[in-house]
N, C-alpha and C positions, 0 to 999 in steps of 0.2 A: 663643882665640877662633876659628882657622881651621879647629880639627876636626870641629867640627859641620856649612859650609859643604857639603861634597857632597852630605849627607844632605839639607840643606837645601833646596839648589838642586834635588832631584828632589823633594822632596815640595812644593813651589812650583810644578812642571810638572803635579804629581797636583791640588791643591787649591787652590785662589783663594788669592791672595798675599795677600790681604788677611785671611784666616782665620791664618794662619800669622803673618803681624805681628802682629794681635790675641795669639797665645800668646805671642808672643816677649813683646809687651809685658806680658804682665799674668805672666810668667816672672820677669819684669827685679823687676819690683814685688813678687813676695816674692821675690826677692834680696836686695834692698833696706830688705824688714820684716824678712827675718833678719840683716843685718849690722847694720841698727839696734836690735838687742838683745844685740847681741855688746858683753861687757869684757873685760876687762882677764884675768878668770881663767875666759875659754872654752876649753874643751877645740880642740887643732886639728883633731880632725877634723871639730867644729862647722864653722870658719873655713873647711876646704877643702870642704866642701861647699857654704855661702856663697857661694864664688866662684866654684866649680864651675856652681849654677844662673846664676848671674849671667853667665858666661862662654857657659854653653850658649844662654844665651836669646840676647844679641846675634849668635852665631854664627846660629843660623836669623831671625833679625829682618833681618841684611843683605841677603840675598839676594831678602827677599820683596819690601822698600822697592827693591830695585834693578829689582826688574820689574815692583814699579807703575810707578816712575819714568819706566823706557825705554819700558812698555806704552803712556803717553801721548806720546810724541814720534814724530810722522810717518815713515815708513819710509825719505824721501830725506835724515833730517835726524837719522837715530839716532847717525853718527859724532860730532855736534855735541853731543847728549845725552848722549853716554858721558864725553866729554870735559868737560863741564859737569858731570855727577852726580860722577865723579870729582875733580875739583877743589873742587864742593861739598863732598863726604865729608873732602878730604883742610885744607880748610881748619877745616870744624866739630868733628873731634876735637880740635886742639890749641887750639881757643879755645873749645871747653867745659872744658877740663883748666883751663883760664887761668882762666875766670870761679868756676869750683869752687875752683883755689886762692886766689884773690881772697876771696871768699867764705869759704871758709874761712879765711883771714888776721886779716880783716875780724872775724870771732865769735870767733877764738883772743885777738886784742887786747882786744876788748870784755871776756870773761868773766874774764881778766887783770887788768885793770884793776876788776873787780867784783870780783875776791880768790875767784873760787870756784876751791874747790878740785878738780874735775873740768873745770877749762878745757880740757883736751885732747879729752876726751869730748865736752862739750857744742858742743863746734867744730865735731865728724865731726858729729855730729849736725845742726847745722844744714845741713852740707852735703846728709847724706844726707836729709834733708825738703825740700829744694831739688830734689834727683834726685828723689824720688818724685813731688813736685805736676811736675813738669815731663814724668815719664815716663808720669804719669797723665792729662794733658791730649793727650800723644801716644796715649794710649789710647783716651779718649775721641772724638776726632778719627777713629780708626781705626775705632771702632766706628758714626762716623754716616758713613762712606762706604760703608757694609754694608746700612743702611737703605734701603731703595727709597723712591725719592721721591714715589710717589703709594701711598697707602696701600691696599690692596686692599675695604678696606669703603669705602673712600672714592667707588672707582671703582665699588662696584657699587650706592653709593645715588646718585647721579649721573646710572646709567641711569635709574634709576627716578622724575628730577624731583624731585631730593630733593637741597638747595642745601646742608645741612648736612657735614662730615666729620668721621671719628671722632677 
């Protein structure tokens, strides 16, 4: 995950961090439709590609979220937001890991206890349709902070004495 970082971190100085999350995320998300079609008899270089996109995406997705995050905290008050984003970051990997193996736990008993026979399968599976609606509503979120808030026909029947918007 840390290879991509450099690259990241300059092309985040070149283009709106917010364009470069939007890729990460919607990067993550076919990662995520490919591992969700991966069994049992996938070739590996299927798998190491898999993880490969999936590894590339978070690596430029960190850096972007890192400089929205600090872009919004005051310049007297950035020591305080580093130390905060970081303790954010370092507490929400190991209690996503938590909630996923819960989650996962939780669907391995259930389809066990149902006698199917792809209980291991259908496990990841739920996990991994848990990452995607959850990486998808991160996406979605990403993509209305891109939206301008007043819409340009909006503003220009406005001028015009014109009450409606598009």
């Amino acid at each position: 995950m840390s290879s991509p970082h450099p690259r990241a971190g300059r092309l985040v100085d070149r283009i709106a961090p917010c364009h470069v999350t939007t890729a990460a995320l919607s990067g993550m998300l076919a990662g995520l439709a490919l591992l969700l079609t991966l069994r049992s008899d996938t070739p590996l270089w299927l798998v190491i590609t898999t993880v490969c996109v999936l590894g590339i995406a978070m690596g430029f997705n960190t850096p972007a979220v890192m400089k929205l995050a600090l872009g919004a905290v005051p310049p007297d008050r950035l020591g305080a937001g580093t130390g905060l984003f970081s303790t954010l970051r370092d507490l929400g990997s190991p209690t996503g890991s938590s909630v996923s193996l819960a989650v996962f736990s939780a669907s391995l008993a259930f389809h066990n206890q149902q006698g199917s026979p792809d209980a291991l399968a259908a496990a990841l599976g739920t996990v991994g349709w848990l990452l995607v609606a959850l990486i998808g509503i991160a996406l979605r979120l990403s993509l209305r902070l891109q939206v301008p808030t007043t819409h340009p026909l909006a503003v220009q029947s406005s001028a015009f004495g014109d009450s409606r918007s598009s």
